[in-house]
One Martini backbone bead per residue (centre of mass of N, CA, C, O) as a GRO file, in nm:
protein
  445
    1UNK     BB    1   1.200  -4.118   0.229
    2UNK     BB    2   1.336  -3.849   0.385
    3UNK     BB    3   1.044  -3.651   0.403
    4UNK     BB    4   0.930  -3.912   0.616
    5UNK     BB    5   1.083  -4.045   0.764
    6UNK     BB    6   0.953  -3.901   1.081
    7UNK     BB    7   0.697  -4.076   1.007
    8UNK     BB    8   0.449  -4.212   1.215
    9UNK     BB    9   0.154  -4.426   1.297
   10UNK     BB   10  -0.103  -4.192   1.361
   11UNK     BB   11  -0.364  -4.405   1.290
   12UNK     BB   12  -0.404  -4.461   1.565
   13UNK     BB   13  -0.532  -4.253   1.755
   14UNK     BB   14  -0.767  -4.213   1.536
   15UNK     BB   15  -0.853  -4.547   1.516
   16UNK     BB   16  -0.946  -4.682   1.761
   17UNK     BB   17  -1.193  -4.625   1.714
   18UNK     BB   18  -1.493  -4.627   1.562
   19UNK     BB   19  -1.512  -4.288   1.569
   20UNK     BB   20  -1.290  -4.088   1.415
   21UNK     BB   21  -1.085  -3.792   1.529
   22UNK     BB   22  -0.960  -3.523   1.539
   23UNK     BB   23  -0.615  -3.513   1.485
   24UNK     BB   24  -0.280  -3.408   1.655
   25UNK     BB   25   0.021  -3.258   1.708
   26UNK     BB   26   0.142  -3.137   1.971
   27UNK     BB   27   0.402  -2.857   1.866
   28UNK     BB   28   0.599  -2.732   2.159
   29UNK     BB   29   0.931  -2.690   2.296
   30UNK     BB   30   0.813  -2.710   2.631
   31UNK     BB   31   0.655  -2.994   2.587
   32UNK     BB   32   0.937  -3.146   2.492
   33UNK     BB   33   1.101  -3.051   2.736
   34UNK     BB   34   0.926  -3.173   2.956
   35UNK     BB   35   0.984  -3.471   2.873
   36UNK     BB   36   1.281  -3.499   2.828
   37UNK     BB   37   1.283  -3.441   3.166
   38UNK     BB   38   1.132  -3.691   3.246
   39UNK     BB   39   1.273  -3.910   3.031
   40UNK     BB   40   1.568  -3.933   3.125
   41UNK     BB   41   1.598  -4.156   3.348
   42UNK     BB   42   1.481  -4.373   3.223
   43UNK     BB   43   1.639  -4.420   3.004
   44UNK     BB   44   1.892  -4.489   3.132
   45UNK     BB   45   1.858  -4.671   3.274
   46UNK     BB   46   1.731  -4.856   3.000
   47UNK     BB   47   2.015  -4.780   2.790
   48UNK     BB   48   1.915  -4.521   2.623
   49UNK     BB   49   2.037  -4.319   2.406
   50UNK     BB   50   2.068  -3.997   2.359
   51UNK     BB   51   1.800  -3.913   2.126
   52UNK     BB   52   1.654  -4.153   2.022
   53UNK     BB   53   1.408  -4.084   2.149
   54UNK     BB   54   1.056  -3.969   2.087
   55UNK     BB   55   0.813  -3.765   2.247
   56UNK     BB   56   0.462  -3.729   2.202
   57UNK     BB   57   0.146  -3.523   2.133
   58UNK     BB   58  -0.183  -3.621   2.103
   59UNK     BB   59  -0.445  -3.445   2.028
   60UNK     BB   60  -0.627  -3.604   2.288
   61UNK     BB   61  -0.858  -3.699   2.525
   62UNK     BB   62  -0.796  -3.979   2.535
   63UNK     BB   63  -0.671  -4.298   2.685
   64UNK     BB   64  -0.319  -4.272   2.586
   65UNK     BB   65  -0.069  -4.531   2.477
   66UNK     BB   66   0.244  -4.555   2.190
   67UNK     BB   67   0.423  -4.765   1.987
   68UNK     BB   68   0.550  -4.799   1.642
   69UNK     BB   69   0.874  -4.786   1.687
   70UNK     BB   70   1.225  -4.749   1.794
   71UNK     BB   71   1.178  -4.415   1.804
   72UNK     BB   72   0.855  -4.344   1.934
   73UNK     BB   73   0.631  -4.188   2.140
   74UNK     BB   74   0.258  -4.174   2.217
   75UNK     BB   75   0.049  -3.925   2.396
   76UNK     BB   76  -0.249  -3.824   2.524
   77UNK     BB   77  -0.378  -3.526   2.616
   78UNK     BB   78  -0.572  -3.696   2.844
   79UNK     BB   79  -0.376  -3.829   3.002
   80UNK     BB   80  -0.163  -3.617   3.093
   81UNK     BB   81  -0.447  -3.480   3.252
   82UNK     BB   82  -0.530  -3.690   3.445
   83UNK     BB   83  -0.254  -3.692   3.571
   84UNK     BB   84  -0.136  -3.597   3.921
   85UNK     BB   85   0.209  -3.701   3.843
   86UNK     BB   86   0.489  -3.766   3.752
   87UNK     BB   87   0.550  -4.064   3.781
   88UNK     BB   88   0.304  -4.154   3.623
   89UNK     BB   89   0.392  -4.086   3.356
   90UNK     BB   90   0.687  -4.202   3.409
   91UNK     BB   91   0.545  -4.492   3.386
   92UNK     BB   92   0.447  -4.493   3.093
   93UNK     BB   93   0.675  -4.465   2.970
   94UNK     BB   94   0.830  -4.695   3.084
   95UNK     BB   95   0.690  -4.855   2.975
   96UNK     BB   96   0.709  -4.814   2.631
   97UNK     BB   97   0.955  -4.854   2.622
   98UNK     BB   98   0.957  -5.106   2.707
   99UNK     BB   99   0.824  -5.245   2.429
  100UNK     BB  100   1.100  -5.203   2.280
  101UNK     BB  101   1.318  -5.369   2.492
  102UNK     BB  102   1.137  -5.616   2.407
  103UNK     BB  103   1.038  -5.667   2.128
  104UNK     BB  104   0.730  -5.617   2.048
  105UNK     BB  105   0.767  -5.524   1.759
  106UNK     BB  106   0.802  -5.750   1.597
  107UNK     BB  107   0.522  -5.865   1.661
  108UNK     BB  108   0.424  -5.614   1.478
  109UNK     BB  109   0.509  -5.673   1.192
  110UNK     BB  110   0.348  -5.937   1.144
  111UNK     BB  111   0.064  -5.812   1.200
  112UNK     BB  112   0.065  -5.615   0.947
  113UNK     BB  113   0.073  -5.901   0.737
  114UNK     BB  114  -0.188  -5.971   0.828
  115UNK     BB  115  -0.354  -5.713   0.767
  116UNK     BB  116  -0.206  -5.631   0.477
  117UNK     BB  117  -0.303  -5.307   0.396
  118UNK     BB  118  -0.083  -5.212   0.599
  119UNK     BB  119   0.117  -4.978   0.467
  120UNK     BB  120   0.368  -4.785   0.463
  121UNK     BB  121   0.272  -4.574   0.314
  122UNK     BB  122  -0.021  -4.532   0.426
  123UNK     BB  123   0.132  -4.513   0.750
  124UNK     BB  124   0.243  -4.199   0.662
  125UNK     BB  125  -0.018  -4.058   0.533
  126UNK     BB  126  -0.166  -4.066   0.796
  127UNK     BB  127   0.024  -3.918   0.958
  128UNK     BB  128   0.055  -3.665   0.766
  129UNK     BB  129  -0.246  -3.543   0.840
  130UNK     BB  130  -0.210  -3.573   1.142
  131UNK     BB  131  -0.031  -3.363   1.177
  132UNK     BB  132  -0.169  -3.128   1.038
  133UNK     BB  133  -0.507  -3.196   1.158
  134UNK     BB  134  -0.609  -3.403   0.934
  135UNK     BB  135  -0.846  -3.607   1.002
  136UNK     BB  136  -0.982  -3.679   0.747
  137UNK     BB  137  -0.727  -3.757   0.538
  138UNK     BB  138  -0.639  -4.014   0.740
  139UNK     BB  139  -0.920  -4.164   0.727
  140UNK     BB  140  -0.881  -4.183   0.405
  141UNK     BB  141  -0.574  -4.305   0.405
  142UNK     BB  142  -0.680  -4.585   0.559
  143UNK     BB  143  -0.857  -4.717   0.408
  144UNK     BB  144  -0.932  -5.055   0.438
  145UNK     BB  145  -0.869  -5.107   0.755
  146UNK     BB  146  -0.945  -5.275   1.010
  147UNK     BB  147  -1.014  -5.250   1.312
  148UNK     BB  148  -0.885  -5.532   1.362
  149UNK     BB  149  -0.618  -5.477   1.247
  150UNK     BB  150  -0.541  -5.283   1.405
  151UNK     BB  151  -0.617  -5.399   1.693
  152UNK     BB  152  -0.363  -5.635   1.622
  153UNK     BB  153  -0.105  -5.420   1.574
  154UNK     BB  154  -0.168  -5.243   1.864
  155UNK     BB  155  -0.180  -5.517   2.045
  156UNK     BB  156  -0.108  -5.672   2.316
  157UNK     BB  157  -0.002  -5.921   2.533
  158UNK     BB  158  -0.014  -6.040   2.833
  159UNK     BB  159   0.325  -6.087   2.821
  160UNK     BB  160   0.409  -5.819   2.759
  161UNK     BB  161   0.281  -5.670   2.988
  162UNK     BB  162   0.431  -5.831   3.208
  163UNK     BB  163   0.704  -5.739   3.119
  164UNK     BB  164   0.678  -5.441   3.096
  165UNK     BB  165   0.622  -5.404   3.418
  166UNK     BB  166   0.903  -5.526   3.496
  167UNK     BB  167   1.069  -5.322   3.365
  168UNK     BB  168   0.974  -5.067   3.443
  169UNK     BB  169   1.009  -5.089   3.763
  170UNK     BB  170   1.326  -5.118   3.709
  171UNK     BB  171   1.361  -4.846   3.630
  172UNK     BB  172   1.250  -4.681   3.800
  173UNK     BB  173   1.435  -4.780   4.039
  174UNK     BB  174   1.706  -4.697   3.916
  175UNK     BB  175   1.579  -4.372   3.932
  176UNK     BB  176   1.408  -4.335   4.206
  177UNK     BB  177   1.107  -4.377   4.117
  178UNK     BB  178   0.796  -4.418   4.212
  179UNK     BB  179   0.605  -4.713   4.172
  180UNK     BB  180   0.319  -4.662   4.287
  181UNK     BB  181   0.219  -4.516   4.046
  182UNK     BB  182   0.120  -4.728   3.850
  183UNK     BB  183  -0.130  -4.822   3.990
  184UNK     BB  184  -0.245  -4.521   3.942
  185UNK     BB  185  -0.304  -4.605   3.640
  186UNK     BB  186  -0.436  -4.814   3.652
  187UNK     BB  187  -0.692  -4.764   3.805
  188UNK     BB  188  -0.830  -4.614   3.571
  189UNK     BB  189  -0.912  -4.906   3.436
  190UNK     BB  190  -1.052  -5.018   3.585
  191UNK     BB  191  -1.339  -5.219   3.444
  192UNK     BB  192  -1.269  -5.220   3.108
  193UNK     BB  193  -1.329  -5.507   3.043
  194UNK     BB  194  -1.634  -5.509   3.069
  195UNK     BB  195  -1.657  -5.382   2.824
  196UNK     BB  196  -1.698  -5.276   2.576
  197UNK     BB  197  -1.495  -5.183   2.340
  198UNK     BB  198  -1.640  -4.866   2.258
  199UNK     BB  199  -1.589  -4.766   2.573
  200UNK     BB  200  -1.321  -4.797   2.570
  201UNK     BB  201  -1.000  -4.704   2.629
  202UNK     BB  202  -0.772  -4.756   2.437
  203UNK     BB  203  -0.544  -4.842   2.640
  204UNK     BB  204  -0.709  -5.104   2.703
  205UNK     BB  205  -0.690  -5.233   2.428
  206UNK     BB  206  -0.399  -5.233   2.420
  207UNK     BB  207  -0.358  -5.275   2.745
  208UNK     BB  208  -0.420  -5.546   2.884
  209UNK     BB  209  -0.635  -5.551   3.225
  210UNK     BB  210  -0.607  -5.738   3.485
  211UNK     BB  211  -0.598  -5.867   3.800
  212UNK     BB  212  -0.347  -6.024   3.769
  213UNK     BB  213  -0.166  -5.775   3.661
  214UNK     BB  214  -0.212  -5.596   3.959
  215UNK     BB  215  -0.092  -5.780   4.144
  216UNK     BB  216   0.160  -5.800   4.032
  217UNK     BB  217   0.252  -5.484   4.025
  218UNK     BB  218   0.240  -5.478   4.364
  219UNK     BB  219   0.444  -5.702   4.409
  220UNK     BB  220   0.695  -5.527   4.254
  221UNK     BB  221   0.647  -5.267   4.480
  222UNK     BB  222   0.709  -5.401   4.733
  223UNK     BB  223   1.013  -5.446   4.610
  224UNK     BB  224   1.088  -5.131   4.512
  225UNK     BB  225   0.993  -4.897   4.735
  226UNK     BB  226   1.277  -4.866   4.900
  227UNK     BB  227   1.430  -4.705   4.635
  228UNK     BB  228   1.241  -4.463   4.645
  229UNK     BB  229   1.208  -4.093   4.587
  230UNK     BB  230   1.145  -3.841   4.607
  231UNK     BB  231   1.067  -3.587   4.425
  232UNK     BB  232   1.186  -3.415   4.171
  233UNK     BB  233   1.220  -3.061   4.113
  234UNK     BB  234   1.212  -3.121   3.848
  235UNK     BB  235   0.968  -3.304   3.773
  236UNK     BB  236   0.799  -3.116   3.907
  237UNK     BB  237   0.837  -2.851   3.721
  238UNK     BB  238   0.779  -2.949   3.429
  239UNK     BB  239   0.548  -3.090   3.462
  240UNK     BB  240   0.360  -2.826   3.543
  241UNK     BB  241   0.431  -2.682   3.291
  242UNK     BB  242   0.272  -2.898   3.099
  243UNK     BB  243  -0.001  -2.851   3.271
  244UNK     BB  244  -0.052  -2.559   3.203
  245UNK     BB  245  -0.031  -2.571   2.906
  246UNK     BB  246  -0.257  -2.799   2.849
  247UNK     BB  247  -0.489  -2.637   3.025
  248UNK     BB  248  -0.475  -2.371   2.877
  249UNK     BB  249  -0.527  -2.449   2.569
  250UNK     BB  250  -0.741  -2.672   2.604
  251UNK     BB  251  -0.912  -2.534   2.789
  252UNK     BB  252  -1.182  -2.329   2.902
  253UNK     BB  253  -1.085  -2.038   3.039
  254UNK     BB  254  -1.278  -1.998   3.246
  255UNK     BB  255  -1.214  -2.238   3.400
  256UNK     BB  256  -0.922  -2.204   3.472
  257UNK     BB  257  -0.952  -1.904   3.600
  258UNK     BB  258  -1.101  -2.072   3.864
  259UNK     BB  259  -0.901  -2.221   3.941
  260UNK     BB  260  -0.665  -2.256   4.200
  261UNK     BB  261  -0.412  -2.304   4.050
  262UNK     BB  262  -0.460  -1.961   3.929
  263UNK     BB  263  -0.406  -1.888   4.202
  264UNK     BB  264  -0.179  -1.678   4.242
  265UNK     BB  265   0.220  -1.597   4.236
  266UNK     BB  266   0.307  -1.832   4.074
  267UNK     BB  267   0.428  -1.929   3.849
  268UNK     BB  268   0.227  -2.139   3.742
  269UNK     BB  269  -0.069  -1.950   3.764
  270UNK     BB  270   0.066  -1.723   3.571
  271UNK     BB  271   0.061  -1.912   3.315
  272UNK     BB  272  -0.203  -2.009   3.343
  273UNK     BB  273  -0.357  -1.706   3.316
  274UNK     BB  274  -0.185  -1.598   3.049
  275UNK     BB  275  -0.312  -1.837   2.862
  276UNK     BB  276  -0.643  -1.738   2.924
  277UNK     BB  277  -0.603  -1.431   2.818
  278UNK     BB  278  -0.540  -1.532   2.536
  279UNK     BB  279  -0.823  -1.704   2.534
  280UNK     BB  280  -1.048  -1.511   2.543
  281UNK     BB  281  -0.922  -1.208   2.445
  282UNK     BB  282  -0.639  -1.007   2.627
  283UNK     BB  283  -0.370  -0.893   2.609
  284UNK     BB  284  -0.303  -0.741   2.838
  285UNK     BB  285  -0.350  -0.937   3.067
  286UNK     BB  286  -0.100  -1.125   2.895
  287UNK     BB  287   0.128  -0.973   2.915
  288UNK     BB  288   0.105  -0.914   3.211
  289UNK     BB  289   0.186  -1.217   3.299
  290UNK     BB  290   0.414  -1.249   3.150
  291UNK     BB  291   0.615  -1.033   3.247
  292UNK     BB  292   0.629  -1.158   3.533
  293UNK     BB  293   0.754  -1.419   3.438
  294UNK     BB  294   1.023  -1.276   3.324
  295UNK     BB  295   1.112  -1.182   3.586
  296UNK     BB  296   1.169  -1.469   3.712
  297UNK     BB  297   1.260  -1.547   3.365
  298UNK     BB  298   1.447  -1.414   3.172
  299UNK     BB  299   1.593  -1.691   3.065
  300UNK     BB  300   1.328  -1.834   2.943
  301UNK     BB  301   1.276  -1.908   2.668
  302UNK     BB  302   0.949  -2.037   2.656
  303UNK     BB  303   0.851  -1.751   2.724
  304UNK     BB  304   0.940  -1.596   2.500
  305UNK     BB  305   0.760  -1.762   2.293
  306UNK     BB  306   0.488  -1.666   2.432
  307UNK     BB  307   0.518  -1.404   2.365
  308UNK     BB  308   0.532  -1.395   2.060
  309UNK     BB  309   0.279  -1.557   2.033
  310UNK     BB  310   0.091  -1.325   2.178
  311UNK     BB  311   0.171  -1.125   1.972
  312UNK     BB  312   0.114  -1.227   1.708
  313UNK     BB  313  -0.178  -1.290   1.762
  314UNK     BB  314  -0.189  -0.975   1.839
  315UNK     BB  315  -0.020  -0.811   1.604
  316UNK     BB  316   0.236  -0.761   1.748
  317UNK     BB  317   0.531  -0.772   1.490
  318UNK     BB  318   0.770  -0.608   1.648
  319UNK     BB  319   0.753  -0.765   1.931
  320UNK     BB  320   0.757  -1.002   1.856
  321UNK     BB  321   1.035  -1.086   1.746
  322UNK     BB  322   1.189  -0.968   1.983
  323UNK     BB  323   1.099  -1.238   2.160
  324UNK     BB  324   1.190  -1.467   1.963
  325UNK     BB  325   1.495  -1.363   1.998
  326UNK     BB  326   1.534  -1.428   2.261
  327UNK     BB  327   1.484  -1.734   2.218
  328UNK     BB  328   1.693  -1.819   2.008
  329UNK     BB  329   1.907  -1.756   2.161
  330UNK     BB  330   1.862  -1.906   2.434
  331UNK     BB  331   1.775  -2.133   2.187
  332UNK     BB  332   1.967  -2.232   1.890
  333UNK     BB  333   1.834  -2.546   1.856
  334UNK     BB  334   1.526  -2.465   1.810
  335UNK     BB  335   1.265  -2.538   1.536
  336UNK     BB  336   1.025  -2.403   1.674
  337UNK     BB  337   1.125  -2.123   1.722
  338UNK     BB  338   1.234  -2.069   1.434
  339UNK     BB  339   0.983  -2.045   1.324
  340UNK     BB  340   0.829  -1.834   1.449
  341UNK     BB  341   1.049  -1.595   1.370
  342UNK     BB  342   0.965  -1.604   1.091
  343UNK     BB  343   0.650  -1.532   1.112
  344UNK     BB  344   0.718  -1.252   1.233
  345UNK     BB  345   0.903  -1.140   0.987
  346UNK     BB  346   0.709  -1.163   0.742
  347UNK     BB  347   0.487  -0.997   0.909
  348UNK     BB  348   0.689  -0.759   0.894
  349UNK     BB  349   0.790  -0.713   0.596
  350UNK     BB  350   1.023  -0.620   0.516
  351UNK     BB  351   1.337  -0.710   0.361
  352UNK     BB  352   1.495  -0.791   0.612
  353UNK     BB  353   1.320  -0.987   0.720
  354UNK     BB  354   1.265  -1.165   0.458
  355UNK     BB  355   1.510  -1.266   0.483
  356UNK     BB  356   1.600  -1.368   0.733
  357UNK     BB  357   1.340  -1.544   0.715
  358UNK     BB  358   1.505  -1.758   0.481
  359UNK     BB  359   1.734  -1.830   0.704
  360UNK     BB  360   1.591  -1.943   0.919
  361UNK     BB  361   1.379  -2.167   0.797
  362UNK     BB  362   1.569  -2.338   0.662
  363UNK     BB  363   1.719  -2.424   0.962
  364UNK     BB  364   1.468  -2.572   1.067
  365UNK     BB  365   1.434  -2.785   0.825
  366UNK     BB  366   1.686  -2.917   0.897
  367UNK     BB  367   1.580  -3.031   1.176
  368UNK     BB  368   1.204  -3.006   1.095
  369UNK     BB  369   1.096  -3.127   0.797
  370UNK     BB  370   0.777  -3.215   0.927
  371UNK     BB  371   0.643  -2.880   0.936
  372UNK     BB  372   0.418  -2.762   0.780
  373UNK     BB  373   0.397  -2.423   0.882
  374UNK     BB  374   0.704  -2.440   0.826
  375UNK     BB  375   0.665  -2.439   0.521
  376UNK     BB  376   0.485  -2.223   0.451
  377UNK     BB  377   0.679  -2.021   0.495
  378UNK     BB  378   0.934  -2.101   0.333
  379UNK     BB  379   0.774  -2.055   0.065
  380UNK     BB  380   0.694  -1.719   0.127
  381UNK     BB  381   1.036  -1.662   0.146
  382UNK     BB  382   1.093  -1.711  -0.138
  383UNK     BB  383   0.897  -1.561  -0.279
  384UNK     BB  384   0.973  -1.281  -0.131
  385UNK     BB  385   1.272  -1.353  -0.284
  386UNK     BB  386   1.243  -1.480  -0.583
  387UNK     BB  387   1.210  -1.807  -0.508
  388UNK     BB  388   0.968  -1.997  -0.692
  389UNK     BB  389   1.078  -2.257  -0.729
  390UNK     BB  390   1.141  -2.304  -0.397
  391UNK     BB  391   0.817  -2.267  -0.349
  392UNK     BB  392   0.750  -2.529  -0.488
  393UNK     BB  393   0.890  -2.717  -0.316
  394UNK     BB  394   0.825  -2.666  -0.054
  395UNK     BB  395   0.488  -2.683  -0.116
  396UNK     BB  396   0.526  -2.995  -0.193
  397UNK     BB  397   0.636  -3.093   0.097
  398UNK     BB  398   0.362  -2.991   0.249
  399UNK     BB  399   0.161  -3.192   0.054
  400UNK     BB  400   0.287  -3.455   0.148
  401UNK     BB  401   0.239  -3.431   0.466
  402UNK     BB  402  -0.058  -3.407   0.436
  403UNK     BB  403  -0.103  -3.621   0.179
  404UNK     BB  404  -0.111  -3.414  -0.121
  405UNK     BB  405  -0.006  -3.555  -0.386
  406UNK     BB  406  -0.115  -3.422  -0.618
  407UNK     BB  407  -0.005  -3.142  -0.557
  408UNK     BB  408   0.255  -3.192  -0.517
  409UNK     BB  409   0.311  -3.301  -0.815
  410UNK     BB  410   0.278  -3.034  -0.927
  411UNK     BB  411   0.519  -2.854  -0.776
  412UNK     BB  412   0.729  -3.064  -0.809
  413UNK     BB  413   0.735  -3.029  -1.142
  414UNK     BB  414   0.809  -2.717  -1.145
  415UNK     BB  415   1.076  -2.724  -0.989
  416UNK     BB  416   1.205  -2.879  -1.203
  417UNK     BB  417   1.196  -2.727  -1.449
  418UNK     BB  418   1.372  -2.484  -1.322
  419UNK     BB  419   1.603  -2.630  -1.209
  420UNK     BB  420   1.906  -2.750  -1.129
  421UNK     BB  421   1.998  -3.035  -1.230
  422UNK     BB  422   2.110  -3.169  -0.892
  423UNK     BB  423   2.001  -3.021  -0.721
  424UNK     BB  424   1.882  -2.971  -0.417
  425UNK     BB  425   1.581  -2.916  -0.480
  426UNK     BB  426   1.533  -3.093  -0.693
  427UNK     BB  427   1.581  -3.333  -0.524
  428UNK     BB  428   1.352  -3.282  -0.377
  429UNK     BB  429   1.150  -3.299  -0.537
  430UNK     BB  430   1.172  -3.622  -0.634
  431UNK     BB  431   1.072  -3.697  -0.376
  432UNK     BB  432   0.804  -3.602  -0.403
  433UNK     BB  433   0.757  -3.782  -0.667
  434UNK     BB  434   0.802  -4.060  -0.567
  435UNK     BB  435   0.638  -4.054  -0.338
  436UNK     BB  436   0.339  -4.018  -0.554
  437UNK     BB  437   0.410  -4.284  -0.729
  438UNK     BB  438   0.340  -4.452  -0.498
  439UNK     BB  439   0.083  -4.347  -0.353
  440UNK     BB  440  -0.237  -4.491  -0.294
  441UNK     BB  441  -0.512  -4.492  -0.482
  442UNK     BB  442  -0.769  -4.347  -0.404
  443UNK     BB  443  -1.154  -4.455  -0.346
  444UNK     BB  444  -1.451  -4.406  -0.489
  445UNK     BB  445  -1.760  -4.443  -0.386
   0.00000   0.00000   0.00000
């Protein structure tokens, strides 16, 4: 079903604990920006078309990373903030890569069909769910997977991970990228396999560490890095931009406040400082940190998309608009900035802000159509300009989105009887009610 294509299997970071925590995907085009600039040179290595792979981040605290498809790395934000250099995160994406361009999902194919109820419907409803920050309704729709399964599934296998690990080292090598950053990021794990289960980090649960597997890395260092460079001055400044911006959003802000990376005029502390003054709640502070930014980088849309959603959440609607229209400028493919902009112009209420509002947020779903927040705008600018056929698709889809799909299929079912059979709505309907008659019945204990 096409509303679901790009949802996968986010019900590992879920459930790989004995006891699941909500997550959900933490979506911001500033941190997906600096992903992809981490993630160029290794791509290129290992072979991979620009565009092919998405990089993605799940907030939870936990340390992990992993691939459930041809086509998706998903990172855990306490991996990403644990690691204090670009090198080893890139050396993270490259090992997933490596597992990747090594086959060794087709064993993971297997395994879903050893492990029986693992359905494909199940693994996007429980996706669908974590996308959404609903992590009650993931833990209910994956229900009935054994932790043994789910551990089965997405456990590599020490020749695996052994491959991957000479993989990862040869991209990192003609990326000309340090290879010793791999040994320090396992090193965070030595000593996990010897505990139970139950406290090991995630990461070390699906991939095995051994001594006889770090000796071997080191092994592959020792050849590899006569040929790694300096840090790149790209790699190391989105590195500090996406670690401003996660220790940001994700501490609590008097501890950022305090901390040395957050003092002096540089521009990383001046970020750090303006997001904790965000989340204090202060507006005058966080504004004016803001603009400190943007006069270092005026022309840098994810400021200025910043500077919007701290209007936005300080309620001045008619100054965020003005920021968002200028990140939109900016970045004119970028379907996160284009949703801020429409619940901004929404926010702002006249009647032409909120047409304006139904022509960006329409553009934004055709590029990111399973972002719930961006349906629920989209649904909100059907009705006020009196297009409620098309807000009961949205809000369909919404309802898809999040795993709801009784709910979906009430809207759903609305949207058919009022639009004209086959048109563009209609089919979007019909995506949305084949999906829920597909869709196994949660039961009752």
């Amino acid at each position: 079903m096409k509303l679901l294509s790009l949802l996968v299997v986010l019900w590992a970071g879920l459930l790989a604990a004995p006891t699941a925590q909500a997550a959900s995907l933490i979506r911001d085009a500033e941190i997906e920006q600096a992903l992809r600039q981490l993630a160029k040179p290794i791509l290129r290595a290992a072979g991979f078309g620009a565009g092919r792979i998405r990089i993605l981040v799940i907030n939870d605290p936990k340390l992990n990373a992993f691939v459930v498809d041809a086509n998706h790395v998903f990172i855990h934000s306490g991996l990403i903030m644990k690691l204090d250099r670009p090198e080893a995160l890139q050396s993270v994406i490259a090992h997933e890569l490596a597992h990747i361009a090594n086959g060794h999902l087709t064993r993971r194919a297997t395994n879903a069909r050893v492990a029986g109820r693992v359905t494909a419907i199940g693994m996007a409803l429980a996706a669908a769910a974590a996308v959404s920050g609903n992590g009650d309704a993931a833990v209910g729709l994956a229900a009935g997977t054994s932790s043994a399964a789910m551990r089965r599934f997405f456990s590599h296998t020490r020749a695996e991970e052994s491959s991957a690990d000479q993989s990862a080292m040869r991209y990192m090598a003609n990326a000309g990228i340090d290879p010793t950053a791999m040994i320090d990021v396992l090193q965070i794990f030595r000593g996990q396999e010897a505990l139970r289960p139950g406290r090991q980090d995630p990461y070390a649960r699906t991939h095995p560490l051994t001594q006889d597997r770090l000796r071997a890395v080191k092994g592959y260092v020792a050849g590899y890095k006569s040929r790694a460079k300096p840090t790149s001055p790209e790699a190391g400044y989105w590195y500090a931009r996406m670690s401003a911006k996660l220790n940001g959003f994700l501490r609590n802000p008097r501890y950022v406040l305090r901390r040395s990376e957050s003092k002096g005029n540089g521009e990383i502390a001046v970020l750090r400082r303006a997001i904790a003054y965000h989340k204090t709640p202060n507006l005058k502070k966080a504004t004016a940190e803001m603009n400190r930014l943007l006069n270092m980088r005026p022309r840098d849309p994810y400021y200025h998309e910043l500077m919007g959603q701290i209007l936005m959440e300080g309620r001045q609607f008619n100054a965020a608009v003005a920021s968002y229209k200028k990140a939109a400028a900016l970045a004119p493919r970028e379907p996160l900035i284009e949703a801020g902009l429409g619940r901004a112009l929404l926010a702002q209420g006249s009647s032409g802000a909120v047409q304006q509002a139904l022509k960006i947020l329409i553009r934004a779903r055709s590029r990111d159509p399973n972002d719930p927040q961006m349906l629920r705008s989209l649904a909100l600018a059907h009705a006020k300009n009196g297009q409620n056929a098309m807000a009961s698709v949205a809000t369909a889809e919404r309802y898809a989105v999040l795993g709801r799909f009784d709910d979906a299929k009430i809207h759903a079912t609305r949207a058919v009887g009022a639009l004209p059979r086959g048109s563009s709505g209609w089919l979007r309907a019909q995506d949305v009610l084949a999906a829920a008659q597909s869709a196994p019945k949660r039961k009752r204990k």
